[in-house]
C-alpha positions in Angstrom: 4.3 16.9 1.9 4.1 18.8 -1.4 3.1 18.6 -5.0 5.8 19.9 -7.5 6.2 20.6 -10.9 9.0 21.9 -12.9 9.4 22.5 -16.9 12.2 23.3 -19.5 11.7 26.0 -21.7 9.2 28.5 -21.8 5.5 27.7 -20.3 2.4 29.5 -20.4 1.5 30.7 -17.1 -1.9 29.1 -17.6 -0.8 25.6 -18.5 1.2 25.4 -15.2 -1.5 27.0 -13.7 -3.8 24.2 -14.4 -0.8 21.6 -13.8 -0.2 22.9 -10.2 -4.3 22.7 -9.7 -4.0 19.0 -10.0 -1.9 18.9 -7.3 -3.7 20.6 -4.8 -5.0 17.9 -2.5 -0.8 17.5 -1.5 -0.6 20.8 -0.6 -3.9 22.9 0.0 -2.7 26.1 2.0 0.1 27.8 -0.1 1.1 27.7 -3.5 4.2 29.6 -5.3 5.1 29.7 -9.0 8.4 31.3 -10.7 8.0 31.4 -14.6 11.0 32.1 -16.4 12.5 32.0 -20.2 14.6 29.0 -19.3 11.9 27.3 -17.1 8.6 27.2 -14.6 9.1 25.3 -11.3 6.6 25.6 -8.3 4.5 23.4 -6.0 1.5 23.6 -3.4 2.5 22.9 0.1 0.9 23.2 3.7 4.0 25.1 4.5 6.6 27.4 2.7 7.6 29.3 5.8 11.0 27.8 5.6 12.0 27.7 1.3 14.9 28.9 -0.7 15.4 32.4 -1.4 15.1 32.5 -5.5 12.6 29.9 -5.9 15.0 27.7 -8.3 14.5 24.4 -5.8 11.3 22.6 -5.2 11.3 19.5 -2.8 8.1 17.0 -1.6 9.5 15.0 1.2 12.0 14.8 4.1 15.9 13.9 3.0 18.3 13.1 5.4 22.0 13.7 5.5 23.7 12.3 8.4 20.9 11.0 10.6 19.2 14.9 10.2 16.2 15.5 8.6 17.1 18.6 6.1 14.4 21.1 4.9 14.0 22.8 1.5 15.9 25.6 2.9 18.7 23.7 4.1 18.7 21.6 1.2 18.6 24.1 -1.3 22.1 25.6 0.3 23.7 22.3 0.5 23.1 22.0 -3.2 24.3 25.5 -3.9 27.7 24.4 -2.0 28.6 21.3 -3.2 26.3 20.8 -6.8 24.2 17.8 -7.6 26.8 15.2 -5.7 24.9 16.0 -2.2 22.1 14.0 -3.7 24.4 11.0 -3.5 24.4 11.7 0.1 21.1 11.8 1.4 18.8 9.2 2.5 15.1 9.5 4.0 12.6 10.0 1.4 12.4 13.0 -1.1 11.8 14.0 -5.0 13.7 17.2 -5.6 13.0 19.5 -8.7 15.6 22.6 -9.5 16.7 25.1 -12.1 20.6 25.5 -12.5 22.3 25.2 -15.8 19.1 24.0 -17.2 16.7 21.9 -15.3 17.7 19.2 -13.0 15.6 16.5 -10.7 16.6 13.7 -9.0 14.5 10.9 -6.8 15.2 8.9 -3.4 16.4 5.5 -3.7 12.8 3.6 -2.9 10.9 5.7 -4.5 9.3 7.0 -1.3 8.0 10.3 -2.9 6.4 10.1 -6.6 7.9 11.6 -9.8 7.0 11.4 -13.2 8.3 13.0 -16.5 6.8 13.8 -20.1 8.6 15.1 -23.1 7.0 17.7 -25.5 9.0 18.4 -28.4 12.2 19.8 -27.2 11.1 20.4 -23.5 10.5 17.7 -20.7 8.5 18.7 -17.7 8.3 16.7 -13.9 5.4 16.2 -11.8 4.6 14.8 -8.5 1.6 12.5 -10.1 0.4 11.5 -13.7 -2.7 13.5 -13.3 -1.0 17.0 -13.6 1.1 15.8 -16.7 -1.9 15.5 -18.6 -2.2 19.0 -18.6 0.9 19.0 -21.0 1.8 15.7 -22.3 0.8 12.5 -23.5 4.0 10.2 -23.5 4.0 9.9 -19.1 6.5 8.0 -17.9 8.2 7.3 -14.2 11.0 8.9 -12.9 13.0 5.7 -11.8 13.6 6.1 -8.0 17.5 6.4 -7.2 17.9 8.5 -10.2 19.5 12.1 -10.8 18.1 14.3 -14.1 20.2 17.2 -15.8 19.8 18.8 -18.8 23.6 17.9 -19.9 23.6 14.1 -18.7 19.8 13.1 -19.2 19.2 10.3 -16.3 21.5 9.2 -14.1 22.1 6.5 -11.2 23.2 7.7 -8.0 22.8 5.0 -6.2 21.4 1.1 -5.9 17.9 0.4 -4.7 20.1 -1.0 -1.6 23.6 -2.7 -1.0 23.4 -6.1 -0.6 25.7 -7.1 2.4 27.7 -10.0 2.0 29.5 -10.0 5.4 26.2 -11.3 7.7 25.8 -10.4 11.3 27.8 -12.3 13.1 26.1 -11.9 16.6 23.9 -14.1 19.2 20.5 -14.0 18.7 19.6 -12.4 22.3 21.8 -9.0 20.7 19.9 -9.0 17.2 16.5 -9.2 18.6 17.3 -6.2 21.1 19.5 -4.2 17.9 15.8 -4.8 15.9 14.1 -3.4 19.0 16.5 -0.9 19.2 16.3 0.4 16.2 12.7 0.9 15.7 12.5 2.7 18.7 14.8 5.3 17.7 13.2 5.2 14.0 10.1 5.7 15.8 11.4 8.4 17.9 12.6 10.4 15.0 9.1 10.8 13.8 7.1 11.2 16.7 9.6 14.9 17.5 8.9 16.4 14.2 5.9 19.0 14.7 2.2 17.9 13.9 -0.6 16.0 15.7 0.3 11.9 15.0 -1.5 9.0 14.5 -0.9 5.3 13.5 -2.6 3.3 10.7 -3.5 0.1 12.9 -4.8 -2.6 10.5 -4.7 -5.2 13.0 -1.7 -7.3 12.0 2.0 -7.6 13.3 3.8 -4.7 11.4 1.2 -1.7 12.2 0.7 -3.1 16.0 4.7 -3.4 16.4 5.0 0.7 15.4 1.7 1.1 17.5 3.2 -0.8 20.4 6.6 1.3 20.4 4.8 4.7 19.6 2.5 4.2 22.6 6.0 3.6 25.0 6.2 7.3 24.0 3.0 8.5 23.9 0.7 6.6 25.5 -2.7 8.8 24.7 -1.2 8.1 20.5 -4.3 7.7 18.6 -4.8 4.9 16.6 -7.1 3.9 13.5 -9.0 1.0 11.9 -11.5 0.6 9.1 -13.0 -2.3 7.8 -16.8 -3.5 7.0 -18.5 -4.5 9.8 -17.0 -7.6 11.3 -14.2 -7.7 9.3 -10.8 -9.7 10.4 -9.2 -6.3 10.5 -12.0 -4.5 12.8 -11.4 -7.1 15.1 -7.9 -7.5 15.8 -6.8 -3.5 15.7 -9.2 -3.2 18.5 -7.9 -6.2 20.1 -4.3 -4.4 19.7 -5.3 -1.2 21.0 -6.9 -2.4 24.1 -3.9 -3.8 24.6 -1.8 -1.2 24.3 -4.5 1.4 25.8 -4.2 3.3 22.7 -7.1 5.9 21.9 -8.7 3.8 19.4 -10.8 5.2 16.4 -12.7 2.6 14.3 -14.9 3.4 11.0 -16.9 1.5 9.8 -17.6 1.5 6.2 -20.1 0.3 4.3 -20.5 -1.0 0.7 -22.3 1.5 -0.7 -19.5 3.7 0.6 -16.8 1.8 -1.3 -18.9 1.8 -4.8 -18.8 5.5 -4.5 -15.5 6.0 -3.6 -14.0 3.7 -6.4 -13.3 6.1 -8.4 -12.1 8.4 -6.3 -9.2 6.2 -5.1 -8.2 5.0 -8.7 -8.1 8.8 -9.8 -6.1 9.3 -6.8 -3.9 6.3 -6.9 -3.6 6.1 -11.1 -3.8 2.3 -11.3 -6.0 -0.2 -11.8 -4.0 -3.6 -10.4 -6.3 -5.4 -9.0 -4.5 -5.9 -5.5 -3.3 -2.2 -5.0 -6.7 -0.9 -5.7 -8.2 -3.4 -3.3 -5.7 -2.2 -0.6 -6.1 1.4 -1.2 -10.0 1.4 -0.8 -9.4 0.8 2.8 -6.2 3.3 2.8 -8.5 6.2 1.6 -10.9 5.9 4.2 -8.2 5.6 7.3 -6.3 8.4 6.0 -9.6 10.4 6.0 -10.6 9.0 8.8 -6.8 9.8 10.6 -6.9 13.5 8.8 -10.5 14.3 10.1 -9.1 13.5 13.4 -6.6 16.7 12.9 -3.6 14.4 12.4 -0.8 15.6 10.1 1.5 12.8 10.2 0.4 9.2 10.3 2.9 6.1 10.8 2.6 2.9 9.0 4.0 -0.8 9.3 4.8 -0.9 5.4 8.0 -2.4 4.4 8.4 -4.3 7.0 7.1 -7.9 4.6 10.1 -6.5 1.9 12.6 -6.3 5.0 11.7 -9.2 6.7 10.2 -11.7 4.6 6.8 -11.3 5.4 5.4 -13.2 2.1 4.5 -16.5 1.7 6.5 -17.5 -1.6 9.7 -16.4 0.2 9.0 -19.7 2.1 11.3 -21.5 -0.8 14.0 -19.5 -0.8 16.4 -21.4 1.8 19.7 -19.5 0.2 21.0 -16.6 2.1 21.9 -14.6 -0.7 19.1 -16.1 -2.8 16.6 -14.6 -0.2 18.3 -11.2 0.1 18.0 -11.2 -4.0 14.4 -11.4 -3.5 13.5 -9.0 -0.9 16.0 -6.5 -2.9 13.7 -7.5 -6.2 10.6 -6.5 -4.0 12.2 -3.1 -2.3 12.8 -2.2 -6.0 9.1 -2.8 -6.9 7.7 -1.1 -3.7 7.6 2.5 -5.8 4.9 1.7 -7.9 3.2 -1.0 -5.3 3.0 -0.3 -1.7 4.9 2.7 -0.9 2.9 4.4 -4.2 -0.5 3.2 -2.5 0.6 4.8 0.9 1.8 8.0 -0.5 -1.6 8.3 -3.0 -4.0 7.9 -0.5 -2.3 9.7 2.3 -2.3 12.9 0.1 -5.5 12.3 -0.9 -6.2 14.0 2.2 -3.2 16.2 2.6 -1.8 13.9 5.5 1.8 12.4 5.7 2.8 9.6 6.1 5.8 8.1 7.5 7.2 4.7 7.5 9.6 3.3 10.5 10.6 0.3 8.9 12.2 1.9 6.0 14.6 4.1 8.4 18.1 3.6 6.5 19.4 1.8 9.7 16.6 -0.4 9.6 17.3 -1.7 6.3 20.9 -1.7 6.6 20.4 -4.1 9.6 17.2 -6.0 8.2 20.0 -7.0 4.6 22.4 -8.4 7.0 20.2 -11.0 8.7 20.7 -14.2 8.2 17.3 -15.9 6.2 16.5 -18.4 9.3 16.0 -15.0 11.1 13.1 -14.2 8.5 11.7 -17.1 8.0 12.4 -20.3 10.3 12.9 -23.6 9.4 9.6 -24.6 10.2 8.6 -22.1 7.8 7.3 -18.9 10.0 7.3 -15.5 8.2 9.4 -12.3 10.2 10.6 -14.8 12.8 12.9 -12.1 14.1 10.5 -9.4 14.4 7.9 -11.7 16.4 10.3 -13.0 18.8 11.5 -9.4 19.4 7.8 -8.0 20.4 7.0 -10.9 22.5 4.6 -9.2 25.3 4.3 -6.1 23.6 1.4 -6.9 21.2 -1.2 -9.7 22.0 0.3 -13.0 21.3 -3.1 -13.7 19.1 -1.7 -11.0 16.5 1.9 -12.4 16.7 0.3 -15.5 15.5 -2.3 -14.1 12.6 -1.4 -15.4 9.6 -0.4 -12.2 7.1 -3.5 -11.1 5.1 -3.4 -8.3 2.2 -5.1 -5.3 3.2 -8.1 -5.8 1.1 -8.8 -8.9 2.2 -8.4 -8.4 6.2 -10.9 -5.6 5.6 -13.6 -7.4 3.5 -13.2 -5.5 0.4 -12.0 -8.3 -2.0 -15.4 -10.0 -1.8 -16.9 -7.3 -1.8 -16.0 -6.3 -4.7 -16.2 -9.4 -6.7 -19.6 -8.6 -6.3 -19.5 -5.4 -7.9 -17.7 -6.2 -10.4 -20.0 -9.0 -11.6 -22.9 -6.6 -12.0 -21.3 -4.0 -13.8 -19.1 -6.6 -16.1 -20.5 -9.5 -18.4 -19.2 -12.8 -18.4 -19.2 -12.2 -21.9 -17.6 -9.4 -22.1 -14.1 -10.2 -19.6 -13.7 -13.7 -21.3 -13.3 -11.6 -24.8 -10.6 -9.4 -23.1 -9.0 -11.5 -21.3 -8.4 -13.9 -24.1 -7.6 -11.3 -26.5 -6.3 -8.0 -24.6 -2.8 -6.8 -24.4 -2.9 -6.2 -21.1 -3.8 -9.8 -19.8 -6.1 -8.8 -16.9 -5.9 -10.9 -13.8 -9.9 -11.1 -13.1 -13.0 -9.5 -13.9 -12.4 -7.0 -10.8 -9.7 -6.1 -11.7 -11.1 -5.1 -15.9 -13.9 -3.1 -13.7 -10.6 -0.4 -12.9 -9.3 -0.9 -15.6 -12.6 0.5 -17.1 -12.9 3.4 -14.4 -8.8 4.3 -15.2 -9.0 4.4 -18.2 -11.7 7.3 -18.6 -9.5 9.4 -16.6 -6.0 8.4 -17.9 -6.5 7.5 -21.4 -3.1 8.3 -22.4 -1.7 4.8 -23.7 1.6 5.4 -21.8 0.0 5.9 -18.6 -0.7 2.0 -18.7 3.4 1.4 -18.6 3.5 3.2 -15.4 1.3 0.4 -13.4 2.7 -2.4 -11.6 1.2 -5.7 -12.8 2.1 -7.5 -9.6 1.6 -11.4 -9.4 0.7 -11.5 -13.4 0.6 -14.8 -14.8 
């Protein structure tokens, strides 16, 4: 995990300077800056021992190329062989920043790793997060995932968000559910032989405990960790898991003077103020804090697996094959500024990485070729696939929880109805709701907007936020 920034044109050293600063909490140990005529590109990292030799390539992430895991060194010499096409090749996730013929950038195909761009007369400068664009511009706007940059071309598509197959599997049941098995394990696997001390986010439901359950048939001491306020749905049913698993369980319990303090902290981090990502990242900032306190350096999560699967309710009306494919493509292409953005934000919050098994490239090539009875069952049961394929290695009580967003399996979404109703007049959010641009979707949700807004007060900024579930 890194933070990287690159800029065209000239740039004072002390404007990157305070740029890269921002950017610190991705990459505490080492930093490296090369300032040129025709450019500045750098980054913080916990590791350059393994970088390219001129210091024209910057990378935050892990690309793969042919079921290998490249680093910046080897990436940075596949690029000098073959030019910007390589990016076409790679999958895994990764934003890449380089100086060739002017200044190039390019973006994985999810959106796994953050990038955003400002223009400034007749330069443009990159950055991992919002936060250390500031420092330069005020028009901030996303790098769209699957997208290369050049100087000669401007933006580019290099590829879809995914393909859609049309061709289905055409194979018994008995062979999909072990092929899903299967596949996770090795996805699993991947991760769990890179270097660093790991650890699993275990929020208590069916996607974390299923990476739990499979990380465990590895490495059965694999720490695992819950937070929640006490007596929360969450609490309860990661410890459930763990016991089952015989995981070495961590649990932190928050309380809600804890979460009023850290508000800010997690929209500053996060840079939104959508009512249901904040809610979700509260308890993401305090179990990667929790997980990096523990001296882990790479955690695992369940995420993607509702976008894969159809884990969401509303999906339930969608009977159509293709129809349902449509809308889990329409939700992987939302996932960069929802759910994967939450995981990254609050994972670097604490210098940690985070990895996610369910996006593996072969998992989703597999997951869009399903048929939708698969996903959801005729009797209406969300990821039917995924539940009858980890029968008896999770409790059977968490293969039947019904799906609950994180901030509400961890008690925060009361919680913080309650703050938001002392700090907000009624007064006050019926004016702005009835008369703002932005159409906020409760009072809670104003309350961030509030907090973001002192620290991003750029009026682009506001662009770059998914309003998910906006009516």
């Amino acid at each position: 995990m890194s933070g990287i920034v690159a800029v065209s044109g000239e740039c004072k050293e002390e404007c990157f300077n305070a740029m890269l600063e921002k950017l610190e909490h991705r990459g505490q140990k080492k930093k490296k800056v090369y300032l040129g005529k025709k450019g500045a590109i750098g980054g913080v990292k916990l590791d350059w021992e393994k970088t390219c030799e001129d210091g024209l390539f910057v990378l935050d992430g892990q690309p793969v190329l042919e079921d290998r895991y490249l680093n910046e060194e080897e990436l940075f010499r596949l690029y000098r062989q073959e030019g910007q096409s390589i990016i076409k090749e790679l999958d895994g996730d990764f934003s890449v920043l380089g100086q060739d013929d002017g200044l190039f950038a390019a973006r994985d195909v999810l959106g796994r790793k953050p990038l955003y761009y400002t223009r400034e007369n007749n330069s443009i400068a990159f950055a991992s997060e919002i936060k250390a664009l500031q420092e330069y511009g005020h028009t901030i706007k996303t790098f769209p995932p699957g997208h290369l940059y050049s100087a000669g071309n401007g933006f580019k598509r290099f590829a879809p968000t995914h393909k859609i197959e049309v061709e289905l599997q055409d194979i018994p049941i008995a062979d999909a559910l072990k092929a899903s098995r299967e596949l996770l394990f090795l996805a699993v696997e991947e991760i769990l032989s890179s270097p660093g001390k790991k650890g699993i986010f275990l929020s208590g439901g069916l996607d974390s405990a299923i990476i739990a359950a499979i990380a465990a048939k590895f490495d059965p001491n694999i720490s695992t960790f819950s937070v929640g306020l006490k007596g929360s749905a969450d609490l309860i049913n990661a410890r459930r898991a763990a016991e089952f698993l015989g995981a070495n369980h961590e649990e932190y319990v928050y309380t809600q003077e804890e979460v009023q303090k850290i508000l800010p902290q997690v929209i500053y981090h996060l840079e939104s103020f959508d009512v249901e990502l904040v809610n979700s990242s509260l308890a993401n900032f305090f179990v990667a804090r929790q997980a990096r306190d523990a001296g882990v350096e790479i955690a695992l999560s369940g995420e993607g697996a509702d976008e894969l699967f159809g884990g969401y309710h509303f999906l339930k009306e969608h009977t159509d094959d293709g129809e349902l494919n449509q809308q889990l493509l329409d939700l992987m292409s939302s996932m960069h500024n929802s759910g994967l953005q939450r995981v990254d934000r609050m994972a670097a919050a604490h210098s940690l990485y985070c990895c996610m098994p369910f996006l593996h490239h072969s998992v989703i090539d597999f997951a869009l070729k399903l048929p939708v009875e698969w996903k959801i069952s005729p009797q209406g049961e969300e990821k039917w696939i995924l539940k009858k394929a980890f029968q008896g290695y999770i409790p059977q009580e968490i293969i039947t929880r019904r799906k609950e967003q994180f901030g509400i399996g961890t008690g925060n979404e009361v919680l913080m109805e309650e703050f938001a109703d002392k700090f907000i007049r009624d007064d006050e959010y019926e004016k702005v709701r009835s008369y703002g641009d932005i159409g906020f979707k409760s009072k809670v949700e104003y309350h961030y907007y509030k907090i973001f807004k002192e620290m991003y007060p750029h009026a682009s900024i506001v662009e770059t936020v998914n309003r998910w579930l906006v009516e």
